[in-house]
C-alpha positions as CSV (number, residue, x, y, z in Angstrom):
1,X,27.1,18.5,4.0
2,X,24.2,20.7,2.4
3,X,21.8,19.4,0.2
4,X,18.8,20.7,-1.8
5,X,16.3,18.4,-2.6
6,X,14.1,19.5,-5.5
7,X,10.7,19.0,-5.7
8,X,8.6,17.5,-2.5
9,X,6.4,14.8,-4.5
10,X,6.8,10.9,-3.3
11,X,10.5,10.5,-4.3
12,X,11.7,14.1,-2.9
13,X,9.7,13.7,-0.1
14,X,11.2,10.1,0.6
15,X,14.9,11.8,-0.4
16,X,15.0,14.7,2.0
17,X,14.0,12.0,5.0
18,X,16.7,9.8,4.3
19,X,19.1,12.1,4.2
20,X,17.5,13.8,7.4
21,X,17.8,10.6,8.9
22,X,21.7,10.2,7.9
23,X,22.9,13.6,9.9
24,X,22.7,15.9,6.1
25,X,21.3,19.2,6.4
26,X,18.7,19.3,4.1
27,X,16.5,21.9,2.1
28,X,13.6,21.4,0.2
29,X,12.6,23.2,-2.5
30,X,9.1,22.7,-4.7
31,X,8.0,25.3,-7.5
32,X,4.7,24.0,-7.0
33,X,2.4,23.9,-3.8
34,X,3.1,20.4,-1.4
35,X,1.0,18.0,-0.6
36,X,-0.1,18.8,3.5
37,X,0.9,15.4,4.5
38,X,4.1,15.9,2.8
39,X,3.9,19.6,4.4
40,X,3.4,17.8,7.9
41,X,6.3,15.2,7.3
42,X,8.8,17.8,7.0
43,X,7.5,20.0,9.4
44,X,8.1,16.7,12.1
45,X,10.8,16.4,11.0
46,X,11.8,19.4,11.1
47,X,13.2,20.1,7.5
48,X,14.0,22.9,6.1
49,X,11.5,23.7,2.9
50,X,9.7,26.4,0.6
51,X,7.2,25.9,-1.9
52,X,5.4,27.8,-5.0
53,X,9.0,28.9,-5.9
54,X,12.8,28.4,-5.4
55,X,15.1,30.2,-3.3
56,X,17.7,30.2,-5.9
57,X,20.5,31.8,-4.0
58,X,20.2,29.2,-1.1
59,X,20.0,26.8,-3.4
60,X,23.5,27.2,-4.9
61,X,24.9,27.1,-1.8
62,X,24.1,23.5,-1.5
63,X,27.1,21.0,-1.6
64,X,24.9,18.5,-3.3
65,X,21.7,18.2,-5.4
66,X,18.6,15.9,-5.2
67,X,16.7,16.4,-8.6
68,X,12.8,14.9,-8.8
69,X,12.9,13.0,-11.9
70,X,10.0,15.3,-13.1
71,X,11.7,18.9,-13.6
72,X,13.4,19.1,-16.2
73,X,16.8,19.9,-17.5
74,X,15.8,23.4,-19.6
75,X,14.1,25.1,-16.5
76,X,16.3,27.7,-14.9
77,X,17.1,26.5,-11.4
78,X,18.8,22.9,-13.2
79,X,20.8,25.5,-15.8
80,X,22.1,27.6,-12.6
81,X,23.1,24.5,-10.6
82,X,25.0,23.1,-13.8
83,X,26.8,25.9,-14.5
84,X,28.7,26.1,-10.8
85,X,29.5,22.5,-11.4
86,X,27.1,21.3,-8.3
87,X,26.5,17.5,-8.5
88,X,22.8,16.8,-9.4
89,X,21.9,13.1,-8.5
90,X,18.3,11.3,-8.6
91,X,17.0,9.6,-5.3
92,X,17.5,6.7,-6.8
93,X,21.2,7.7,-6.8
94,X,21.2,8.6,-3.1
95,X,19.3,5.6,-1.3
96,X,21.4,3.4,-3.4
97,X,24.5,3.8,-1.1
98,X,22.6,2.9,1.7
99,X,20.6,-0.1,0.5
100,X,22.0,-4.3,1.5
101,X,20.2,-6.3,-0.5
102,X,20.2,-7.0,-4.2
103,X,18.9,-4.7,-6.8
104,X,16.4,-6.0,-9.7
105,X,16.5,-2.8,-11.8
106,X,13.5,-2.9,-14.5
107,X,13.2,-0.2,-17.3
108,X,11.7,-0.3,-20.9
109,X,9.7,2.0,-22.7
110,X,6.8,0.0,-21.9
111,X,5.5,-3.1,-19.6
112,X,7.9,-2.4,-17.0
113,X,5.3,-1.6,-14.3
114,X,3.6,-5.1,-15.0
115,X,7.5,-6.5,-14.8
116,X,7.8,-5.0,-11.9
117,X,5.1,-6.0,-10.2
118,X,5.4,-9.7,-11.6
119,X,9.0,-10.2,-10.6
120,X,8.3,-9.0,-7.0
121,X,5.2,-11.3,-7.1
122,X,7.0,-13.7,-8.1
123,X,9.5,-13.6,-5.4
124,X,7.1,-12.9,-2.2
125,X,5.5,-16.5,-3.3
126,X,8.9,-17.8,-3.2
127,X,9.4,-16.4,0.6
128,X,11.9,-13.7,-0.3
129,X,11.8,-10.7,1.7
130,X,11.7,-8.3,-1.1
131,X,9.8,-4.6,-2.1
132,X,9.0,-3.1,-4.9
133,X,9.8,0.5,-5.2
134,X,11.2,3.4,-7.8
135,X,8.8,4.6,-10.5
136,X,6.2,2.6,-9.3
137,X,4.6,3.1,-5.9
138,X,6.8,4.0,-2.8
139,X,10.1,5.5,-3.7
140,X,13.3,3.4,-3.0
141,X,14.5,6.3,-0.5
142,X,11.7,5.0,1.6
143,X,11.6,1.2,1.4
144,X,15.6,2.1,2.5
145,X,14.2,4.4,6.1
146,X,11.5,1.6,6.7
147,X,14.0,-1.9,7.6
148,X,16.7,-3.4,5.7
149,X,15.1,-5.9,2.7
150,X,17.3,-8.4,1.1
151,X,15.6,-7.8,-2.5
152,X,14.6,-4.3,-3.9
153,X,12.6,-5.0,-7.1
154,X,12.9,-1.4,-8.8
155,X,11.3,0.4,-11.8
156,X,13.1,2.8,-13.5
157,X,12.2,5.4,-15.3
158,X,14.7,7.5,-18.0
159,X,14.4,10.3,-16.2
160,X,15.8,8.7,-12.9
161,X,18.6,6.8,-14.8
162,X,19.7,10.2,-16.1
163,X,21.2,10.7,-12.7
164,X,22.3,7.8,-11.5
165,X,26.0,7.6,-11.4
166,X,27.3,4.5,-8.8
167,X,24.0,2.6,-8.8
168,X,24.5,-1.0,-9.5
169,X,21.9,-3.6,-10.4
170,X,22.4,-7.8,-9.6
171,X,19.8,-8.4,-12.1
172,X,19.1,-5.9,-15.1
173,X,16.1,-5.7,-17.6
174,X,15.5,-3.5,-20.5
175,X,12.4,-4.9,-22.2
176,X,12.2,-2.9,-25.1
177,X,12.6,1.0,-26.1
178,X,10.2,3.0,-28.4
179,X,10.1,6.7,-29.1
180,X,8.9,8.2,-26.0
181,X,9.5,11.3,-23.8
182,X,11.6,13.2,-26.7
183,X,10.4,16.5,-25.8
184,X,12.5,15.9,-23.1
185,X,15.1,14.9,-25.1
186,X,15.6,17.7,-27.6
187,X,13.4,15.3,-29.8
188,X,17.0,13.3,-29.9
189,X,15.7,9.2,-30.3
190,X,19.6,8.6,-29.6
191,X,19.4,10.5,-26.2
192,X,16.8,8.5,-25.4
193,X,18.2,5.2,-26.3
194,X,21.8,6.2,-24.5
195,X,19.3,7.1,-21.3
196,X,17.9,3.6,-21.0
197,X,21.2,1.6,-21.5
198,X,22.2,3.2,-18.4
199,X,20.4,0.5,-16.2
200,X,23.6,-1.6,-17.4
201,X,26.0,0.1,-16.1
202,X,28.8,-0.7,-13.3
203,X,27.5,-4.8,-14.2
204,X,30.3,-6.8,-13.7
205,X,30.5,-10.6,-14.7
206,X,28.7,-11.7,-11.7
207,X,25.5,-9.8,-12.5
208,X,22.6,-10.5,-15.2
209,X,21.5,-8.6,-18.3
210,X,17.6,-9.7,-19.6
211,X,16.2,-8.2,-22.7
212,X,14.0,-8.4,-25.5
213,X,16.6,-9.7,-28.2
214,X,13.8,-8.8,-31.1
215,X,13.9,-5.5,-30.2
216,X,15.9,-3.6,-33.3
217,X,16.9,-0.8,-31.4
218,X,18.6,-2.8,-28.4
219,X,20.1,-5.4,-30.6
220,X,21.7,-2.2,-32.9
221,X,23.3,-0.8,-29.3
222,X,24.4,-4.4,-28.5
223,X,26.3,-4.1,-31.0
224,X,28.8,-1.6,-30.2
225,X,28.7,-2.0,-26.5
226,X,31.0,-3.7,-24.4
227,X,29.0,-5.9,-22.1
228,X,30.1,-8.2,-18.8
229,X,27.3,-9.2,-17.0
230,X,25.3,-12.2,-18.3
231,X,23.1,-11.8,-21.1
232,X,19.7,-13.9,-20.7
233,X,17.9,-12.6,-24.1
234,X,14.0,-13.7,-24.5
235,X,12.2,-13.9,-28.0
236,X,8.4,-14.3,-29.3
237,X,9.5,-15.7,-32.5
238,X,13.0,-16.6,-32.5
239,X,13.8,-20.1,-30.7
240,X,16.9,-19.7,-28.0
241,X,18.4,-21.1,-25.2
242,X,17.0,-18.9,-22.5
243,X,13.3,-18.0,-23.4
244,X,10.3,-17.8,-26.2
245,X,7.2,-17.9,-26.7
246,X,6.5,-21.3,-28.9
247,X,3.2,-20.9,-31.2
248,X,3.3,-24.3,-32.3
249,X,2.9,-25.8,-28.6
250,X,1.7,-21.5,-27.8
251,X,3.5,-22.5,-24.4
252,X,6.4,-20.3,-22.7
253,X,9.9,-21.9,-22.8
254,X,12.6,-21.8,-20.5
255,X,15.1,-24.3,-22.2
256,X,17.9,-23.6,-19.4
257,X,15.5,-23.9,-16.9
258,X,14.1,-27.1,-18.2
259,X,10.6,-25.5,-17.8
260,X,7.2,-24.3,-19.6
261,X,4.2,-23.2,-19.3
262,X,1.2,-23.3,-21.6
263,X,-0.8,-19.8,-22.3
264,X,-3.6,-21.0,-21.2
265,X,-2.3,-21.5,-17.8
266,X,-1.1,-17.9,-17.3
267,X,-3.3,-15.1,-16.1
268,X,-1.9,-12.4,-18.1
269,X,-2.6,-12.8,-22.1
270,X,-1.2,-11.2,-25.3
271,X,2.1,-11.1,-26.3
272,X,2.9,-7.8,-24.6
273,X,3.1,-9.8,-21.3
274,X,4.6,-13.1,-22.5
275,X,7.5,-11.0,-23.0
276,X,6.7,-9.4,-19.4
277,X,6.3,-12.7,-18.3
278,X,9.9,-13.8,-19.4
279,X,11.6,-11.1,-18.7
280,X,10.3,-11.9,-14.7
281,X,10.8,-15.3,-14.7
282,X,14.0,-15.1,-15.8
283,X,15.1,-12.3,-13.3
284,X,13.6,-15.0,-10.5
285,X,14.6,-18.0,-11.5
286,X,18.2,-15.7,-11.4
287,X,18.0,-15.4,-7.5
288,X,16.8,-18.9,-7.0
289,X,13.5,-19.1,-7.2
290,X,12.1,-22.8,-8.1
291,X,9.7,-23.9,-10.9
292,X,6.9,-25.1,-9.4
293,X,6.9,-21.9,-7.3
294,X,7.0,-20.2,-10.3
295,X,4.2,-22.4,-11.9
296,X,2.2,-21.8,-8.6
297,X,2.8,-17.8,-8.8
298,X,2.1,-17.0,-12.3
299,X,-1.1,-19.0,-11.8
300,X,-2.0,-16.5,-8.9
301,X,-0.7,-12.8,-10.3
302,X,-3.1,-9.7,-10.2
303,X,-2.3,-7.8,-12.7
304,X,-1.6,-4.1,-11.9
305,X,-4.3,-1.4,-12.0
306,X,-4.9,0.6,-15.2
307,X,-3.4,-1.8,-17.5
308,X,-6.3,-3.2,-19.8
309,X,-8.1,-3.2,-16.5
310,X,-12.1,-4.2,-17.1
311,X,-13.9,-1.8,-15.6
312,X,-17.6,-3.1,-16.0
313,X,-19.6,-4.7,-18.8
314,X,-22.7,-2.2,-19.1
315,X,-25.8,-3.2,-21.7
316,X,-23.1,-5.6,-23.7
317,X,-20.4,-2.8,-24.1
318,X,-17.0,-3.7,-22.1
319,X,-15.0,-0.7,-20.6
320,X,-11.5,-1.0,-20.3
321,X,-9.3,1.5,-18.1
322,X,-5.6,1.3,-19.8
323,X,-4.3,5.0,-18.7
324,X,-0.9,3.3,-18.3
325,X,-0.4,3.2,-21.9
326,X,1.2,7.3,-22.2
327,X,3.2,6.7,-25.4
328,X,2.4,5.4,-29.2
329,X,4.0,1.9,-28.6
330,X,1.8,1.2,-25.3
331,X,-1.4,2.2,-26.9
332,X,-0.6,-0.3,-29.8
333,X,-0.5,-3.0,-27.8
334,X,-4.1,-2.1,-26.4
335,X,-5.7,-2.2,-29.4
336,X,-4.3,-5.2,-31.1
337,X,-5.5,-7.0,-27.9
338,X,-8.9,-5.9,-28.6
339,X,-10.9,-8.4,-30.9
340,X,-14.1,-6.3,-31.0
341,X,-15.5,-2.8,-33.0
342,X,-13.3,-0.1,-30.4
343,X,-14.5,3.3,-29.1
344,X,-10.9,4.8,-28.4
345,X,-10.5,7.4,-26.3
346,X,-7.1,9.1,-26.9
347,X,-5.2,12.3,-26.0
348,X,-3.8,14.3,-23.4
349,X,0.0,15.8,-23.5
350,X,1.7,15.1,-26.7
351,X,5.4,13.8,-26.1
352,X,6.5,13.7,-29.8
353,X,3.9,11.3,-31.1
354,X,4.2,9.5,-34.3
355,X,0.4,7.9,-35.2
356,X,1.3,6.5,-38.0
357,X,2.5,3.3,-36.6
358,X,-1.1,3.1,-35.0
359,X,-2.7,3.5,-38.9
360,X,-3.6,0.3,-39.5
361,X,-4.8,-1.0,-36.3
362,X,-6.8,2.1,-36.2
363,X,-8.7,1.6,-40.0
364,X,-9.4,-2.2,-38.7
365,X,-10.7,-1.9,-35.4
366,X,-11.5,1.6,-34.0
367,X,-15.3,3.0,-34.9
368,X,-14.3,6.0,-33.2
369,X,-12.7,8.3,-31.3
370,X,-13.4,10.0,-28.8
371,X,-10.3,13.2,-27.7
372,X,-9.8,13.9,-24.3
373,X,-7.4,16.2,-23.9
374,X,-6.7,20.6,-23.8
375,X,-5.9,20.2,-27.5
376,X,-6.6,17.7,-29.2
377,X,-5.7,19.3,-32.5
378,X,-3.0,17.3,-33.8
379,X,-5.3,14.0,-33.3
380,X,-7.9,15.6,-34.9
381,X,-6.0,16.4,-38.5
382,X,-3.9,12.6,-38.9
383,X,-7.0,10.2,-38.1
384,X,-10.1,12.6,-39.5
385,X,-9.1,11.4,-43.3
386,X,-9.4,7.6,-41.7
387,X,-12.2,7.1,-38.8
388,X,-15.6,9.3,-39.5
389,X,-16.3,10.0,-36.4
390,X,-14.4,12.0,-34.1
391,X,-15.6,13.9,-30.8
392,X,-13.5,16.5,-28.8
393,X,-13.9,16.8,-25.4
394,X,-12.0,18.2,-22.4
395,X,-12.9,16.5,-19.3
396,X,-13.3,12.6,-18.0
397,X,-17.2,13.2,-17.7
398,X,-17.9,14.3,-21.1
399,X,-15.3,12.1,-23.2
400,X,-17.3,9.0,-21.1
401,X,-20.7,10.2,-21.8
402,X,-20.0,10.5,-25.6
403,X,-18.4,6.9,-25.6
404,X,-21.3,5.6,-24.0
405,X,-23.6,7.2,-26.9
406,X,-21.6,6.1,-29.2
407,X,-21.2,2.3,-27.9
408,X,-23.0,-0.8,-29.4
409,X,-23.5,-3.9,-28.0
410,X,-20.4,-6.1,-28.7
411,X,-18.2,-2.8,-28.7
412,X,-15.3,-2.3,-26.4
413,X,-14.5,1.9,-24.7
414,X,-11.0,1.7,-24.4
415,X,-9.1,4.4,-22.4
416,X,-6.1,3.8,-23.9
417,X,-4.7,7.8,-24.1
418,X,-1.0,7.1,-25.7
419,X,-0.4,10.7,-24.0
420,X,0.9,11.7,-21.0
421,X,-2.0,13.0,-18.3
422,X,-0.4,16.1,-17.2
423,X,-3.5,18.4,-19.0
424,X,-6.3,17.4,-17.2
425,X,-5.0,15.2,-14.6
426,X,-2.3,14.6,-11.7
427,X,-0.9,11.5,-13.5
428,X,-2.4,8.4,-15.1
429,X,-3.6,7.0,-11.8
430,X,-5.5,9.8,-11.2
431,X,-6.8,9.8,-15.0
432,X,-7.7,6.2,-14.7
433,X,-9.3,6.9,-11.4
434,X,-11.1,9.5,-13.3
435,X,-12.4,6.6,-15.7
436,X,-13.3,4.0,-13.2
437,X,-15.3,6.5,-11.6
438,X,-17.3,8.0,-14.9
439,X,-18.4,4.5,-15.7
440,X,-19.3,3.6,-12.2
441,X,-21.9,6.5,-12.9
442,X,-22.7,5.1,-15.7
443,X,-24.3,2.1,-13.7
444,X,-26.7,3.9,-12.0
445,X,-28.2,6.0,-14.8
């Protein structure tokens, strides 16, 4: 069988090996320039490839189609393959049939990189042999070609669970869903919404559901679908039987579990992360994990790089690197964490972005903002009437400088962009990368 994989970053990369590896004769095709070492992997292996455009003619020739979850569906190659009716699948799709273990699938709008992480945490204290993989550091397609692991702990992204068809998951979560990505969803919230409820399907009565059951737009779809596997819902203000967050005692509790922990004793704070921490917990204590492991583990989590990250304290002003926060709803949670006077820097690629569910935290806490982005116009005209100052720049060196002449001591310069990086930078590891290093330089002024 013939397949095209598009696109030659980790997960196509990852993809066309695998299927290399399972007698497929494979073709890889990038629009864009590949990485050498990705260059040198195919080349050893020697794979089939093209890059800085598509061979479009040997592409439709192809029996089956590996999509890169980042191209998307309007660009012309996609709209040629769909209309000769040639499956497109993500590599998500493809490893799938190949993996043994169980799945933990983990998706959300936001936190599910710090769920991700957490839950496989969680499980390597307990002695599982387990890896974390999908949108969040190697691809699954990998983890598959490296050994066989009884766990696979995988973040998923909207984009991969458009094209996944057969996939199955032991242990679901969907920790909340926010407006986010709709430019790649014909500005459609409802295409959105139908994209993340995939992660439930195929469940059967044997599996496990967890989700944020305060969430409006999840319960809303709850409603109308037809559900089998277990549902384990967790709450921040509404008692239940599985999980919440309890201000009176401001302890986590697991009534099933006949377990809680105290706030205090947790190394992740805010309520963003209680409801991380849940969901994770929950997913472990699922596969068997025990509560004093758990007790023991959450005690010992490092949380995951660029996610309200503390760079360095420098003459009283903190700097905090949260480039993970790429959408409206992420960014909020940044800044209601913060409890001092905030020098925000925002901007980057606008996906659809409503600010005005960012008003008020914004009047109370933010002194100013610093843009950082190509254009930065549309941040510019909704939060000029409301914050005085406002500075545009275009690169990580300037926006960093102007925070820094801007900053008091007491203040907090949050990187907290609630855009996507793809302007200026190669993602939001780069960008926050980017950050880390500006302020380093700031040191040594």
């Amino acid at each position: 069988m013939k397949i095209a994989v598009l696109g030659a970053g980790e997960s196509g990369l990852s993809a066309a090996l695998l299927a290399h590896n399972k007698g497929y004769q494979v073709f890889v095709s990038d629009a864009g320039t590949i990485k050498p070492t990705h260059v040198l992997a195919l080349t050893d292996n020697h794979i089939a490839f093209e890059q800085n455009g598509h061979d479009v003619e040997r592409i439709l020739k192809c029996d089956k189609i590996i999509k890169s979850p980042g191209i998307a569906d309007s660009t012309p190659i996609i709209q040629a393959i769909k209309a000769l009716g040639i499956p497109i699948i993500s590599e998500i799709e493809f490893a799938f049939q190949y993996v043994q273990g169980k799945i933990i699938a983990i998706t959300g709008s936001n936190g599910k990189t710090t769920t991700s992480y957490l839950t496989c945490h969680l499980l390597q204290q307990a002695g599982y042999n387990v890896a974390l993989c999908g949108n969040v550091g190697e691809s699954l397609a990998r983890k598959v070609l490296e050994k066989n692991y009884d766990y696979y702990v995988v973040e998923l992204s909207s984009f991969q669970l458009d094209y996944m068809f057969d996939f199955k998951a032991d242990v679901s979560i969907l920790l909340n869903i926010t407006e986010d990505h709709l430019d790649r969803y014909d500005y459609q919230f409802s295409k959105y919404i139908h994209s993340k409820f995939r992660i439930l399907q195929n469940q059967s009565h044997a599996d496990a559901f967890i989700y944020w059951q305060e969430d409006p737009i999840i319960q809303s779809a709850l409603q109308v679908k037809r559900l089998l596997p277990e549902l384990l819902p967790f709450a921040l203000e509404t008692p239940n039987q599985t999980a919440y967050f309890d201000a009176f005692s401001s302890s986590l509790v697991f009534p099933s579990m006949d377990f809680a922990i105290e706030k205090t004793a947790l190394v992740l704070q805010g309520k963003h992360n209680y409801m991380n921490i849940m969901a994770a917990v929950l997913a472990a204590h699922r596969l068997g994990v025990q509560n004093h492991t758990l007790l023991y583990a959450l005690g010992n989590f490092v949380n995951v790089p660029h996610r309200l990250e503390l760079v360095d304290t420098l003459q009283g002003v903190a700097y905090i690197n949260d480039s993970k926060a790429t959408n409206v709803d992420s960014a909020w949670y940044a800044l209601d964490s913060q409890t001092k006077p905030i020098v925000w820097l925002v901007g980057g690629v606008d996906k659809g972005n409503d600010y005005n569910k960012l008003l008020d935290l914004v009047k109370q806490k933010v002194k100013a903002i610093v843009m950082l982005g190509k254009d930065n116009e549309k941040i510019q005209t909704f939060f000029s009437p409301f914050v005085q100052e406002l500075y545009d720049t275009h690169s990580m060196a300037d926006a960093v400088l102007q925070a820094q002449n801007i900053a008091q001591t007491g203040d907090v310069v949050l990187l907290s962009p609630a855009c996507a990086s793809f302007d200026l930078f190669n993602n939001y590891e780069h960008r926050g990368a980017c950050f880390k290093q500006e302020v380093c330089k700031l040191s040594t002024l």
